[in-house]
N, C-alpha and C positions, 0 to 999 in steps of 0.2 A: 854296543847295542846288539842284542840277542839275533840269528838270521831270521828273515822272514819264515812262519810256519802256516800256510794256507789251510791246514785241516791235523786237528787234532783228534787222536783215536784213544778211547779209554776200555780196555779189555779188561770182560769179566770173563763166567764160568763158559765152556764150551766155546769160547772162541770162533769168530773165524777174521778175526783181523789181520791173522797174516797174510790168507788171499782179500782183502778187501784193500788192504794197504798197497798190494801190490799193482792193484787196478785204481789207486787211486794215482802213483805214481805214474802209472801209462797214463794218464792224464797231463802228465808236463807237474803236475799240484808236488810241494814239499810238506810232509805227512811226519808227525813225531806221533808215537807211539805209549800208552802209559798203563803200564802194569799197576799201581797203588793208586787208588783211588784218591789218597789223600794230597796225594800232589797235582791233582787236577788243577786250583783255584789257581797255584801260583804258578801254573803251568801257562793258562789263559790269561794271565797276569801280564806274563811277559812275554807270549809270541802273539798275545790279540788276534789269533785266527779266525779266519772267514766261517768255520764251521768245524763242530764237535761232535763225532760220532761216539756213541758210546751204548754200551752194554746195560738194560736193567738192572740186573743183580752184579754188584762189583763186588771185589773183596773188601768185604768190613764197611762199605759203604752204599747206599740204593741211588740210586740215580736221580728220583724223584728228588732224595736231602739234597745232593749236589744242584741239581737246579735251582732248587729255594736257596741255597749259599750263594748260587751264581747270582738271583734277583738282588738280593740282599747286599750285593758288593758292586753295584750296578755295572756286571760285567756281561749281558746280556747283549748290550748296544753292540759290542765288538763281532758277535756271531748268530749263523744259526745254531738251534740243538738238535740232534735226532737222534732218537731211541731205538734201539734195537734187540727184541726180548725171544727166548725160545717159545713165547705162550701167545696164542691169538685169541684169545678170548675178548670180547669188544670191551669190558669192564678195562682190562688193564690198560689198549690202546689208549680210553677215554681218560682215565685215570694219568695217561704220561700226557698227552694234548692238555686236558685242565692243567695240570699243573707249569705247564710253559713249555712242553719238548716243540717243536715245527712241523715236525712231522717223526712218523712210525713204523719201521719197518719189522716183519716177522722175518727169524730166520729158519732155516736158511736161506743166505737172500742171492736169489737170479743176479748172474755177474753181468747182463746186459740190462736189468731193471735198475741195479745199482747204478752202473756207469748214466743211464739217461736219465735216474734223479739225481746222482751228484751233478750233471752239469746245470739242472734246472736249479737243485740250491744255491750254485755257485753264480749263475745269470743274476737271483734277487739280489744282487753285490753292484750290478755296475747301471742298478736307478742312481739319476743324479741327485746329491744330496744337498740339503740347507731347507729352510723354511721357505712354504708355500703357500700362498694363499690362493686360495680356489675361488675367489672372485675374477682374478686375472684372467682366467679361462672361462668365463663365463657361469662360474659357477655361485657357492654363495657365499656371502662377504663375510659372514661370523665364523665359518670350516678353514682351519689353519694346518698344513701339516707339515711339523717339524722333524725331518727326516735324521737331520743329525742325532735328535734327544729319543725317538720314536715314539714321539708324542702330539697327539690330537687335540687340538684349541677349540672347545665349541662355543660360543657365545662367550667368550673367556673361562671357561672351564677346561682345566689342562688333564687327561687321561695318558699318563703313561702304559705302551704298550708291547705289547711282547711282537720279534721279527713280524714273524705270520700273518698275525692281528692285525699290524700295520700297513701290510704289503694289502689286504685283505678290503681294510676300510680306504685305503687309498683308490683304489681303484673302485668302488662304488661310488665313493666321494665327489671322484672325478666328472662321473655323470649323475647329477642325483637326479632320481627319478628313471632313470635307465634301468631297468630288469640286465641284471647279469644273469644268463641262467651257470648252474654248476660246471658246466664244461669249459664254459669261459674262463670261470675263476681260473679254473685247473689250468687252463692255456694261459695265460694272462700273468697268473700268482708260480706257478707253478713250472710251466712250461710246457707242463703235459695236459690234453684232452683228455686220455685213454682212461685206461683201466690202472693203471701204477698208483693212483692218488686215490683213497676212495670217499666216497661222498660223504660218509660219517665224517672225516677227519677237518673238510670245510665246515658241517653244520656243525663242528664242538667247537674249533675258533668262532662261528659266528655267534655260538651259544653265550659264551665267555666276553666276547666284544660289548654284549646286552647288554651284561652283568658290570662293565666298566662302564659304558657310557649312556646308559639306557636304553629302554626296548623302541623309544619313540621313533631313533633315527636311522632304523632296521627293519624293515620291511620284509616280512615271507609270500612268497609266491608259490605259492605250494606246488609242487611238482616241476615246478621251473628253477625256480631259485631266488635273487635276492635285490633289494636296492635299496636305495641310501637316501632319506630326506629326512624333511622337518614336520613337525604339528599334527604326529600319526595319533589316533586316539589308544593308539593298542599294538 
């Protein structure tokens, strides 16, 4: 059996993974490293890591095809993804979140903003896993969430979901009808309040989450933030 590999790094143009790596390591974390793009899939194949950093532009390969490869061989369950591109334009952010990244970094990236979201991505690893029912807690007896599969039961309608999304509607789920505002999430989903997460990057998962399971069971509070029920007209 292959050794444990807690975070995998996939290096594109301009680099800075060898200091990223190296702060991943002062972490106690074991970090493999991957120059070809192409060896990503059976990279995460076989060390199933907690989390996948990687570059926009790879060589001979974009990040975005890698992610849709990843969906497509349903090796998502095993990690989070996170992108990281020399460009901040909110198009391209929006554009890695739609298509499944967790979160988004511009580089180059502050060596103490990295180390407090790598522990934040790493913390969404030790929710307890198996299926839920949200009745048990007082909640509602149709909302099922199936943490092992990352998948949402509504009324027996099953939504498969991406990390984030998950982590996301689980915790709205939990109190429906509860206003989460944005900060929360960020503390809660994230681990961070501040400024490191920014607010665009919840409202594209919540965007997306719509787009899976409907607008009905998503709630906006404009300026506050969000919550979670049933029988919304809109």
């Amino acid at each position: 059996m292959p050794p444990l590999t807690e975070v995998v790094c996939v290096k594109g143009k301009n680099s800075q993974f060898s200091q990223l790596s190296k702060l991943i390591e002062s972490e106690q974390l074991t970090v493999e490293c991957i120059e070809n793009a192409d060896d990503v899939i059976s990279a995460i194949q076989r060390r199933k890591p907690l989390l996948v950093i990687m570059d926009l532009q790879l060589d001979g390969k974009d990040a975005i095809d890698l992610l849709k490869e990843m969906d497509q061989k349903g090796l998502r369950r095993y990690c989070s993804v996170v992108i990281l591109s020399d460009r901040s334009e909110n198009y391209v952010e929006i554009t890695a979140l739609n298509s499944g990244a967790d979160d988004f970094l511009v580089k180059p990236v502050n060596k103490r903003v990295f180390i407090s979201r790598l522990r934040a991505w790493l913390r969404s690893h030790s929710a307890a896993r198996g299926a839920v029912n949200l009745a048990e807690n007082g909640g509602m007896a149709e909302i099922i969430l199936d943490r092992d599969k990352f998948m949402l039961v509504v009324k027996g309608d099953e939504f498969l979901l991406q990390r984030k999304e998950f982590e996301i509607i689980s915790l709205l789920a939990s109190k429906p009808k509860k206003v989460f505002s944005r900060e929360e999430i960020k503390e809660l989903v994230w681990g961070n309040p501040n400024h490191m997460v920014r607010n665009r990057t919840i409202d594209v998962h919540i965007r997306n989450l719509r787009v899976k399971i409907g607008r009905e069971y998503i709630k906006t509070f404009k300026g506050v933030g969000y919550s979670f029920e049933t029988g919304l007209s809109n």
